[in-house]
C-alpha positions in Angstrom: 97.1 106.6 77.5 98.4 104.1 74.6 100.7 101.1 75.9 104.0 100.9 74.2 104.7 98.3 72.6 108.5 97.2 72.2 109.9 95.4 69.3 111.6 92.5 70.9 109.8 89.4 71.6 110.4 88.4 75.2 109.2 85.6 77.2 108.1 86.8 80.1 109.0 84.5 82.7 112.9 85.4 80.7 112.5 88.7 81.3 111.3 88.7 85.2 114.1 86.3 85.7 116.7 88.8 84.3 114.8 91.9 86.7 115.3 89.2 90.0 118.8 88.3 88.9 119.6 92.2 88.2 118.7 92.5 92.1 120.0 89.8 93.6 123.3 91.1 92.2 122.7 94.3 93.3 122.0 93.1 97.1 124.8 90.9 97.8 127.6 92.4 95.6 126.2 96.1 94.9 127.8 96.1 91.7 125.1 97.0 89.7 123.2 96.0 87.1 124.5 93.9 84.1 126.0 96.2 81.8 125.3 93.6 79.0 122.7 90.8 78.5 121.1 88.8 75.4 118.2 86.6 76.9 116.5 84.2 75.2 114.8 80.5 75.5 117.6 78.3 74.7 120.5 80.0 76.1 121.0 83.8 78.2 123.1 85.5 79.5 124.0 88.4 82.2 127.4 90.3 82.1 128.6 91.8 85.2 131.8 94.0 86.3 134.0 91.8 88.8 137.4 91.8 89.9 137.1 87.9 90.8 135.7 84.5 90.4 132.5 83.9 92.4 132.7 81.1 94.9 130.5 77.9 94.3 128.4 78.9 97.9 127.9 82.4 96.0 126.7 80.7 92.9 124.7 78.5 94.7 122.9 80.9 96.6 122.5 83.1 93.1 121.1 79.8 92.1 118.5 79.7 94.7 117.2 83.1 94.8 113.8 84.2 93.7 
């Protein structure tokens, strides 16, 4: 079978970064995935559907996860 190759150029350590953060959002908020996200080197992003602020200990432990 042929590998498929994708037209965008990702960095790969970018792009298992986004899968981890994807999940980590999943486990302690079960919101989902990010409905929007543009991930490069010099500055990414996730979007994600919330009805409030996330706390600093929230962000922190985000921060930490891996």
């Amino acid at each position: 079978m042929d590998e498929v190759k994708s037209n965008k150029d990702y960095n790969p350590e970018m792009h298992s970064a986004e899968h981890i953060l994807n999940q980590t959002m999943v486990r302690m908020f079960n919101k989902g995935r990010s409905f929007s996200n543009h991930i490069e080197k010099k500055k990414s992003k996730c979007d994600y559907h919330f009805d409030r602020n996330l706390t600093d200990e929230e962000v922190e432990t985000i921060n930490k996860s891996k």
